[in-house]
N, C-alpha and C positions, 0 to 999 in steps of 0.2 A: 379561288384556284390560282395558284401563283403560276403555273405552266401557262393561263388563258390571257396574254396578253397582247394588248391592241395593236404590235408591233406583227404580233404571228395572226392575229385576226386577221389585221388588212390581208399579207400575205396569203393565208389561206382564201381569204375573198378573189383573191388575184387571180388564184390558181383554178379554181373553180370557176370563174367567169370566162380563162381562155383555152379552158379546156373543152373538148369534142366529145369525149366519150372516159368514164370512170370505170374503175374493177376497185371493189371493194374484198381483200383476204380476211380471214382470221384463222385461229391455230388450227390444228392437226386435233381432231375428236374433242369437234366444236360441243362447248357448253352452252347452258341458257346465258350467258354475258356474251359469248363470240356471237351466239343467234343473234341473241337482244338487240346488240351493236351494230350487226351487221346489216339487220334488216332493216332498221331504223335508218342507218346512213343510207342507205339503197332507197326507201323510201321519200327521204327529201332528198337527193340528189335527180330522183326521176320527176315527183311531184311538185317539191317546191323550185327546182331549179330547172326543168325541162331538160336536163342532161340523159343521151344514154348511157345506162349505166348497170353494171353485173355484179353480183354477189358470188363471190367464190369459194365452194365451199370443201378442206383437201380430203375431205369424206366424209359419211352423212351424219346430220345428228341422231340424237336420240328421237324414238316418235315420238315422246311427248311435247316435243318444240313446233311439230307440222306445223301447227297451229301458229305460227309465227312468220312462217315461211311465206310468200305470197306463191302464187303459179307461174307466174314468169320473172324471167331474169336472175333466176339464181342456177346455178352449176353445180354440183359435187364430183368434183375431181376425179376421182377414183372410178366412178363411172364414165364418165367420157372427157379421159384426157385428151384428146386430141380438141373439142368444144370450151377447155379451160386454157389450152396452151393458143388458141385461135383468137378468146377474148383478153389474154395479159398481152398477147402480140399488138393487138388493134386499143391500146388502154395509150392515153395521152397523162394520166390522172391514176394515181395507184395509191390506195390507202390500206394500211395496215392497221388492224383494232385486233387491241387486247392477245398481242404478241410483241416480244419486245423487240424482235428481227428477225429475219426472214428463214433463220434455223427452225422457227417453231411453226413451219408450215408443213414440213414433211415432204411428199416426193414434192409439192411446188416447189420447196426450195431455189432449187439450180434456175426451173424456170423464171420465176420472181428473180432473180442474181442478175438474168439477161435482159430484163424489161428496161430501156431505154428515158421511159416516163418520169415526170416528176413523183416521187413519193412522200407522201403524208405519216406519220405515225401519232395513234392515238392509243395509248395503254397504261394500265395503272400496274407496271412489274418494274421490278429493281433490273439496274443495268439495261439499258435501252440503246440498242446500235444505232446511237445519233448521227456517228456517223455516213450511214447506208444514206440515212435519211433527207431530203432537202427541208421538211418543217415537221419538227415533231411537239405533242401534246403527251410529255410521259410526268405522271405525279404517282409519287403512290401511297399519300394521305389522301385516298380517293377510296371507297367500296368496290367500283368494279370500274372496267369500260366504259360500260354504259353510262356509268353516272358523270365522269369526264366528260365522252360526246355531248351528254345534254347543256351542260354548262361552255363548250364548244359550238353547239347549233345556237344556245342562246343569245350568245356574244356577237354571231356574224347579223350585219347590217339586218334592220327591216323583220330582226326577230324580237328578244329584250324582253319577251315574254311566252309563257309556257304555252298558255291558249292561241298564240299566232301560230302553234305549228299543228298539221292535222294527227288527227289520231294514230295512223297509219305511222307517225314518226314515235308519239307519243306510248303507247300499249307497247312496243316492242323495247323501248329504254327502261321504262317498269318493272319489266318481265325479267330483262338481265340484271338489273339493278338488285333482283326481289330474289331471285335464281342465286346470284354470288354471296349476297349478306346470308345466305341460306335462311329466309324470310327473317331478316333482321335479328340473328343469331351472331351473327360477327361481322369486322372489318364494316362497322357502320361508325359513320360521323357525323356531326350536325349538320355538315349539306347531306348527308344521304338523307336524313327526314328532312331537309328544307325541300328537295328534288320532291319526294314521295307525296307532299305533302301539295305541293303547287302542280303535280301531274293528276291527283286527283281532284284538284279545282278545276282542272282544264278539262276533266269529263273522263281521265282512265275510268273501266270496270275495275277494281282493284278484287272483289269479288270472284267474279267470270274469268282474273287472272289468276287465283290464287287454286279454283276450282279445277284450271287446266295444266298449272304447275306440279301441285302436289296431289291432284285427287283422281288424276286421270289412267293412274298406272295400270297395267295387266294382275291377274292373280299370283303370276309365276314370282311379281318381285317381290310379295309378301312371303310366300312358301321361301323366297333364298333370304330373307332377310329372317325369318327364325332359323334358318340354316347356319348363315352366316354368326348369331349370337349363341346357338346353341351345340355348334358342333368344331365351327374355323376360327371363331376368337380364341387367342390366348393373352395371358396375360404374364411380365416377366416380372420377376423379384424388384425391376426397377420400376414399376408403372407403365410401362410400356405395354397398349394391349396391340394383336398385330393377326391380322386373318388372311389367309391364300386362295384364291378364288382360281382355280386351275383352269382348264381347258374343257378336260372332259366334266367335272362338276357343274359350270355353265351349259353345257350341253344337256347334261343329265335334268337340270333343274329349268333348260330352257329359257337362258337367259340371255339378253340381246343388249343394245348399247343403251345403256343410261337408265337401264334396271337396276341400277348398285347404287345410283345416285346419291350421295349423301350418308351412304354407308358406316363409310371414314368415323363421321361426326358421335355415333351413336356412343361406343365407348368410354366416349369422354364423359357420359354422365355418370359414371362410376368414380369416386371420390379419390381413388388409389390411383387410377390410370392421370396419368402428365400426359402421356403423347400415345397416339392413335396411330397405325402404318393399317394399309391397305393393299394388297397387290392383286391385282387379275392380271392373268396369262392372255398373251396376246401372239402373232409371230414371230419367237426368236427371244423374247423378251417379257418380263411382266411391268404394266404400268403401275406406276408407284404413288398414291396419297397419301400424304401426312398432313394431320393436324394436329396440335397441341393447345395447352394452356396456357396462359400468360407465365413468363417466365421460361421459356423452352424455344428454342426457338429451331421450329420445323425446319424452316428456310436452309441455315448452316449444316442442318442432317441430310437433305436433299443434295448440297451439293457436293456433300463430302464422300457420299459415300452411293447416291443412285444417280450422277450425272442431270443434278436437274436445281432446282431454285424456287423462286419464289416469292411469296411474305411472311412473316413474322412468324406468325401461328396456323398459316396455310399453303404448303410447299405442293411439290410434286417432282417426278423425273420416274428413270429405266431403271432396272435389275436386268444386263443382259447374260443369256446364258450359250455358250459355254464361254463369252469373254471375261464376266465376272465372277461366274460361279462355275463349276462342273458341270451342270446338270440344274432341272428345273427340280428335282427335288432336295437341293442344296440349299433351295432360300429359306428356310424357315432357321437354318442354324447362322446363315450369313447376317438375317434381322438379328438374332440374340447375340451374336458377336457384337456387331457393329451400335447397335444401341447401350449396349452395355460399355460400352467405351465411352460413347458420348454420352447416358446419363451420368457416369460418373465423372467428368470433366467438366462434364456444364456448369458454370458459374451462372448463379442467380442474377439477372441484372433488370435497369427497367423499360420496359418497351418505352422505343423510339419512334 
């Protein structure tokens, strides 16, 4: 990890030995990496270092992460902001995972802006407000977050090895790790299996994780994912496939956060499709996934055209409506414009 150097180890050692009390953020509709990380860091920060310390979360995850969440010390924003704005007030110690500045926290934002405290940043996204920051850990020849953090816990004093740390730090780096590569389907590199490989030495269930990742879902997510393939895909002259998941259809199909999970990914196994777009309607706005194939790179469609960024082959950002489009049923012709401009422009080149 060329970001993990002994220069930022001590200093993070420093910061964490004179600190009183931590809050741990991550993004705005936390995935299994912002969980993974977050819970993980909250874990040895309360276990192995005796610190108190919060997990903040600016709304909830999806249920199938519960399971990751401990019962105390974590917040979800949205529910009782006055109990998140109380612990970033009372925070000496403020770490940021798996956001690259404090824009991608949502209403925390402002809050985060005012927080006094040292700040940490540990993420694997392009463009990182080093800035903001007083020590940051940002690479992004990395998998996820999580896989960063573990190579960051490993580094600090009196660790050096995966089985010095307990489970409770362990199972939750895993899980984001395992969550992001979308079980080792992309953005994996040889530390992502040196990490996998030495967390199961040290006693992960890698089993009982994968059981509660991928096998745990409601019935509703299967009924909207043959929905989704057989009714809201389309596919464009350029390989582009692209599906609208609206407001009342979610309702109609009964569908909650993190029922769509990996949605995105599916059309790509069709030979013709290059790049995947995803949008579910949200307020005001639809959230936007792209992925692609080597050679397309999601990332520059993200920022060109839905206010958002990324990696390579794995982007995101907004569609807002009425400041980008008309009306929310304007996006399906705003996709066929806007990709049809950038498939044809895109020069072939090779991942970096």
């Amino acid at each position: 990890m060329k970001t993990v150097t002994s220069a930022k180890i001590q200093r993070l050692e420093a910061l964490i030995a004179g600190a009183a009390r931590a809050c741990v953020v991550v993004h705005t509709h936390p995935d299994g990496d912002a969980v993974g990380s977050g819970t993980a860091l909250l874990a040895y920060l309360r276990d192995c270092r005796g610190l108190q310390a919060d997990l903040l979360l600016p709304d909830p995850a999806a249920g199938i992460l519960d399971f990751l969440v401990p019962e105390s010390g974590v917040t979800v924003a949205s529910a009782d902001p006055a109990g998140a704005l109380a612990r970033l007030a009372g925070c000496d110690l403020l770490f940021c995972l798996d956001m690259n500045g404090p824009g991608r926290a949502g209403e925390l934002e402002a809050p985060l802006r005012a927080v006094s405290a040292r700040k940490v940043l540990v993420d694997h996204h392009p463009r990182p407000d080093e800035a903001w920051f007083d020590l940051t850990f940002s690479e992004t020849e990395v998998s996820s977050a999580s896989e960063l953090l573990y190579h960051v816990l490993l580094a600090l004093p009196g660790v050096g090895r995966a089985d010095r740390l307990p489970l409770e730090v362990l199972t939750p780096l895993m899980a984001g790790m395992t969550a992001d590569t979308n079980n080792f389907a992309n953005s994996v590199f040889p530390s992502t299996l040196g990490m996998a490989s030495e967390l199961l030495a040290a006693g992960v269930d890698r089993d009982a994780l994968l059981d509660a990742l991928f096998n745990s879902y409601g019935e509703n997510r299967f009924r909207a994912m043959g929905c989704y393939l057989e009714r809201l895909m389309h596919i464009t002259p350029d390989g582009v496939a692209y599906a609208i998941l609206d407001r009342r259809t979610q309702e109609a199909l009964g569908i909650g956060e993190g029922d769509t999970e990996g949605f995105v990914n599916l059309p790509l196994g069709i030979g013709r499709v290059r790049m995947s777009l995803f949008l579910r309607e949200d307020d005001g706005h639809f959230r936007v996934s792209i992925r692609s194939k080597r050679g397309v790179a999601a990332n520059r469609l993200a920022a060109e055209s839905f206010h958002g960024g990324g990696h390579l082959c794995a982007a995101g950002g907004k569609l807002f409506f009425p400041q980008d489009i008309p009306a929310r049923e304007m996006a399906a012709q705003y996709i066929e414009t806007v990709t049809a401009r950038f498939m044809r422009n895109e020069a072939p080149f090779q991942d970096r």
